[in-house]
C-alpha positions in Angstrom: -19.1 -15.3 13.7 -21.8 -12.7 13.4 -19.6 -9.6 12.2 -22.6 -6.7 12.0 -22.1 -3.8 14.1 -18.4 -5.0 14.7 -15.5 -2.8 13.5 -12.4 -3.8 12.2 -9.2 -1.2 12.5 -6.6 -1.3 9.7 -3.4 1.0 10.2 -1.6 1.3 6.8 -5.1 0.9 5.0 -4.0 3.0 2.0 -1.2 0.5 1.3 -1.2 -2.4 -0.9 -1.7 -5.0 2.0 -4.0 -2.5 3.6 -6.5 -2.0 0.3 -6.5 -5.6 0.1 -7.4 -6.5 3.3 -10.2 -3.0 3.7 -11.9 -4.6 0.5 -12.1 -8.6 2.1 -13.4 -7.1 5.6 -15.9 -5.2 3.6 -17.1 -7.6 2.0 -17.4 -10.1 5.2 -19.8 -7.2 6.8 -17.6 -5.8 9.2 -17.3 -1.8 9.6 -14.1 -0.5 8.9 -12.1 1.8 10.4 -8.9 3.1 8.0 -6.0 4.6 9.7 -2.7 6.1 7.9 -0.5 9.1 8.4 -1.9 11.2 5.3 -5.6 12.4 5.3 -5.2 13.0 1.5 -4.8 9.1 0.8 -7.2 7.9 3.0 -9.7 10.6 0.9 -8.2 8.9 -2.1 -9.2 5.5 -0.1 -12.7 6.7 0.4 -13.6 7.2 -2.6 -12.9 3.8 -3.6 -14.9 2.3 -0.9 -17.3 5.4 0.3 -18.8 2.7 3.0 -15.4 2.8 5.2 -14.6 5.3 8.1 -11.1 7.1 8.0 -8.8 8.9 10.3 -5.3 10.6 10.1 -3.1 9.0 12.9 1.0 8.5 12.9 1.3 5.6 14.8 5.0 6.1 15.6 3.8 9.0 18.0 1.8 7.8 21.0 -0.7 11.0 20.3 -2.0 8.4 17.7 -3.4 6.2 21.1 -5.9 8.9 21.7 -6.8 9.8 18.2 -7.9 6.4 17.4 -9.4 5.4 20.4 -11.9 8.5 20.1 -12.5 7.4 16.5 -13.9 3.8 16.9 -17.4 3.8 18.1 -18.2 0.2 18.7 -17.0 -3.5 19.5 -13.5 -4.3 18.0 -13.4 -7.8 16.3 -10.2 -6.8 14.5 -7.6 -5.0 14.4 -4.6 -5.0 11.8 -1.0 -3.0 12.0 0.4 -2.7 8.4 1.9 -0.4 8.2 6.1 -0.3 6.2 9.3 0.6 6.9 11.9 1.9 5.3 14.6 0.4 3.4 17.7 0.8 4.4 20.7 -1.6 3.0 22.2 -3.9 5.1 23.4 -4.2 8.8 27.0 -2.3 8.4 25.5 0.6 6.7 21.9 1.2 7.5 21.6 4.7 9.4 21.1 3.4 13.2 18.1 5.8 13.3 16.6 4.2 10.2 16.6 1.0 12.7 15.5 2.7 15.3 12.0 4.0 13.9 11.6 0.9 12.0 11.2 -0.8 15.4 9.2 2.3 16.3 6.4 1.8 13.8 6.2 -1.8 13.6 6.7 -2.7 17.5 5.7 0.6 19.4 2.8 0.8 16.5 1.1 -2.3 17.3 1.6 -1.7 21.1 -0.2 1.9 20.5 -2.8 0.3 18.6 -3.3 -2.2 20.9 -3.8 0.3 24.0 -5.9 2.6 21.8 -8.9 -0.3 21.0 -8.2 -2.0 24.1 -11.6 -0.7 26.0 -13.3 -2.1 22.9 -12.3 -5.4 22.9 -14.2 -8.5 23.3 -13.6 -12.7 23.7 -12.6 -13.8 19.7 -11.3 -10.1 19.0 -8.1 -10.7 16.9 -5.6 -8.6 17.0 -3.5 -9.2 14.0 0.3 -8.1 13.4 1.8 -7.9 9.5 5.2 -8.5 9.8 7.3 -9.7 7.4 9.5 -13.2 6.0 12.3 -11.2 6.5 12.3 -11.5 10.5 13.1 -15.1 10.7 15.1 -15.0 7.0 17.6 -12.1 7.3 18.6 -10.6 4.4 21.5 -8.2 3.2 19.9 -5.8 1.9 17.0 -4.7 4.3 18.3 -5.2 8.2 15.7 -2.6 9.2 12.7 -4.5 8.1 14.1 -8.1 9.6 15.0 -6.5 13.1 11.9 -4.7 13.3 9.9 -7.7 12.0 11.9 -10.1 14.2 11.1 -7.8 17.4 7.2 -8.2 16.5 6.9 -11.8 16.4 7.8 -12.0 20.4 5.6 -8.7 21.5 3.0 -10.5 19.8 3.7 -13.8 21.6 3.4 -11.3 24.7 0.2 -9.9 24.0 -1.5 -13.1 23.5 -0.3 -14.2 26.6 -1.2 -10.3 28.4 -4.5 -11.2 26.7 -5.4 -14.6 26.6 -7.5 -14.4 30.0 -9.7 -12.1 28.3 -10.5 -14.3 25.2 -9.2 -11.6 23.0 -6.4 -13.5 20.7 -3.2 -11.8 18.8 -1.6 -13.3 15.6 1.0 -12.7 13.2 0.7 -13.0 9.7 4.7 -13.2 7.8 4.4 -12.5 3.7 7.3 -13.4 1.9 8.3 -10.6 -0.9 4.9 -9.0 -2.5 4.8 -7.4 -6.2 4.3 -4.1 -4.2 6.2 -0.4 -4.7 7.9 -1.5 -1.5 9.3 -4.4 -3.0 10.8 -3.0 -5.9 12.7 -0.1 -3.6 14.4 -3.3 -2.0 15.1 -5.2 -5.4 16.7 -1.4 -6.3 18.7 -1.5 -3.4 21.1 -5.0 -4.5 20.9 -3.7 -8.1 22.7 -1.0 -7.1 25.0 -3.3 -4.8 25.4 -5.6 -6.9 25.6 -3.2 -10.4 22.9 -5.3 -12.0 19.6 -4.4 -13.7 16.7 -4.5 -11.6 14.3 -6.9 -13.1 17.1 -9.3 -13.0 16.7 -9.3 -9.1 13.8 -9.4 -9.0 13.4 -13.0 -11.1 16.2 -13.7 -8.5 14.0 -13.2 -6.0 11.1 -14.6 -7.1 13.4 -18.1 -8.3 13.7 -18.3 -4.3 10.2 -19.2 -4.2 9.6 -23.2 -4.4 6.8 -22.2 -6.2 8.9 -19.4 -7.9 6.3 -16.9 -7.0 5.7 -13.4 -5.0 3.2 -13.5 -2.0 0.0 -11.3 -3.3 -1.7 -8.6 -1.2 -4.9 -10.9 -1.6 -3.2 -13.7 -0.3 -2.5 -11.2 2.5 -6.2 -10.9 3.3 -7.2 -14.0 3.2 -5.3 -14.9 6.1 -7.0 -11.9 7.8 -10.7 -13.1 7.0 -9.6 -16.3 7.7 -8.7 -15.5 11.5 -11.8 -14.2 11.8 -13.4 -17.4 12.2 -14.1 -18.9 16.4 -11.4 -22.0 15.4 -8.9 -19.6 15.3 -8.3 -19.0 18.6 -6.0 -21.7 19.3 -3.8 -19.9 16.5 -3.0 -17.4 19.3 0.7 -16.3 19.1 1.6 -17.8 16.5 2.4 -17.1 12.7 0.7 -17.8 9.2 3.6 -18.1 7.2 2.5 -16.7 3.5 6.1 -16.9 2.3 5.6 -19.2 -0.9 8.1 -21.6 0.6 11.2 -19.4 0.9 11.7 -20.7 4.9 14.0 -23.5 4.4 14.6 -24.3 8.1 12.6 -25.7 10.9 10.6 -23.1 13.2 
């Protein structure tokens, strides 16, 4: 696929799944379009790779719709919503507003971002949700990041299917835990359950891996580049796990 004069949009670009995947589309020629809350990181962003484009949206407010939609200036062939969520403990005593605006980013984001490129879309455009292992593997310790998550792998399903005529394709793309900050905040959160020194849960975690490893934010973007390719678009709706083998049960 011929990606010159194409733009790809990446919301949460100045994260660690974000810089990963800004440098891979980069380097497969495709203009770049960074989007995160703060202008100061994405200045910090730019000067790492002067060639990209930035702007300052929130995409929990739907002012963000607008703001991005005046900022790209040619044919979409991607788009990527990655941005996080917080952490907040488990089911019985995560603040119900916590839940709330994880849902908000992660569901009404993508939804946003979707509407906000939608004029500039095009048959093989891939629109491309990060969400997260922990949506079909609940976990204890972070019941905002597995509703949210969980919400995103059916709006996605929806989109292809609102889509599909079109040509334009959605996907899903599930990491298991990632040697990130983020990660770390949820390892600190069962420490402090469970009274326990934090690099202890964290070889915990990683032990849950059959390969007894963490998902990398470069792993992360090669799934991205690699939806990029035509033969993708029967992957429409669906979901690249990249969980190292932590899903034990059937889809």
């Amino acid at each position: 696929m011929d990606n010159r004069q194409k733009t790809a949009v990446v919301v949460g670009a100045t994260g660690a799944f974000g810089q990963a995947i800004v440098k891979t589309l980069l380097a497969e020629g495709l203009q770049v379009l960074a989007v995160a809350r703060r202008q100061n990181s994405l200045d910090a962003l730019k000067e790492q790779y002067p060639g990209i484009r930035t702007v300052a949206a929130d995409i929990s407010e739907d002012s963000s719709i607008e703001i991005i939609h005046h900022a790209v200036t040619g044919p979409v062939q991607l788009v990527v919503h990655g941005p996080g969520v917080g952490v907040a403990g488990g089911i019985l005593v995560a603040p119900t507003a916590t839940m709330v605006d994880a849902v908000n980013i992660k569901v009404g984001g993508f939804m946003r971002l979707c509407r906000a490129v939608d004029a500039y879309l095009e048959p093989h455009s891939r629109l491309v949700a990060i969400a997260g292992h922990y949506g079909l593997e609940p976990t204890a310790y972070a019941a905002s990041a597995g509703v949210a998550n969980a919400a995103l792998f059916n709006v996605v399903r929806q989109i292809s299917l609102a889509l599909g005529p079109r040509g334009v394709t959605a996907h899903t793309i599930a990491p298991g835990p990632a040697d990130t900050e983020r990660l770390r905040h949820v390892a600190t959160a069962r420490a402090e359950q469970r009274g326990i020194e934090v690099e202890k849960v964290l070889e915990e975690m990683q032990a849950e891996s059959s390969i007894g490893a963490f998902t990398t934010p470069e792993q992360v973007a090669w799934a991205v580049k690699t939806l990029l390719a035509v033969e993708a678009d029967s992957m429409t709706g669906s979901t690249l796990m990249l969980d190292s083998g932590r899903r034990r049960g059937l889809p």
